[in-house]
N, C-alpha and C positions, 0 to 999 in steps of 0.2 A: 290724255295725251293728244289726242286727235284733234281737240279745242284748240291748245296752247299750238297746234301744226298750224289750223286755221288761221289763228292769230296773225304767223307771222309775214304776210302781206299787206297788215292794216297798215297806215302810216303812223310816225311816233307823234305825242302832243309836242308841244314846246318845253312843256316839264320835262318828259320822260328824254327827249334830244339833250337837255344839257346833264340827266346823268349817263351819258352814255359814255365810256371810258373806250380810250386809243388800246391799244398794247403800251406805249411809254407812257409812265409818269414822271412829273418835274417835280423839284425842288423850288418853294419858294422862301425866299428871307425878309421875315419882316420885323422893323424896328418902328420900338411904341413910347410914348411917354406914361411909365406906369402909371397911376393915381396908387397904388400901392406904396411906393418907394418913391417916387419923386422923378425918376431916371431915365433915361434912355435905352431902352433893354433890345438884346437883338435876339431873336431865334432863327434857326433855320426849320420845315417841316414838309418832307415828303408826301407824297400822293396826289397829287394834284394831277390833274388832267391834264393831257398834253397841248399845246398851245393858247390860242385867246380863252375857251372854256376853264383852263387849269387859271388864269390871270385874274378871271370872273370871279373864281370861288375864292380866291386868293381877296380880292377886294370885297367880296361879303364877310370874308374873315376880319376883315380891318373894323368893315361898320360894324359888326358884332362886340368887338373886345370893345368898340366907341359906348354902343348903344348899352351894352352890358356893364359901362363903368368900371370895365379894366384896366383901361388905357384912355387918356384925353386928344391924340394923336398916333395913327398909326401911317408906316408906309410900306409896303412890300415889293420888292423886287421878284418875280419868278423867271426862271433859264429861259422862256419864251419871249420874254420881253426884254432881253439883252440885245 
């Protein structure tokens, strides 16, 4: 316990700063062209970090469903970027 005390004046990495969460999370909506089905599919999906870091993880979710051959275009909207 008295480590984890020590700890907590070192500075965070650059990893460890982008999971650091607000108290709010956003909503973001993103619409993909399945490779599944042909289509244009919308979802909406919670938790996202509040402001530009919530918009981040939101656009590694797009290359993801890209790179992962779920979808051949993806675009997302999150409440921060309205």
């Amino acid at each position: 316990m008295k480590k984890q005390i020590l700890n907590l004046g070192k500075a965070l990495s650059k990893a460890e700063q982008r999971n650091v969460f607000g108290g709010y999370l956003q909503e973001c909506t993103f619409t993909y062209l399945s490779t599944y089905t042909g289509q244009w599919e919308t979802v909406t999906s919670g938790g996202y970090a509040d402001g530009q870091a919530g918009s981040d993880q939101a656009n590694e979710d797009c290359v993801g469903m890209i790179s992962n051959m779920d979808a051949t275009r993806c675009f997302y909207d999150c409440e921060w970027d309205d």
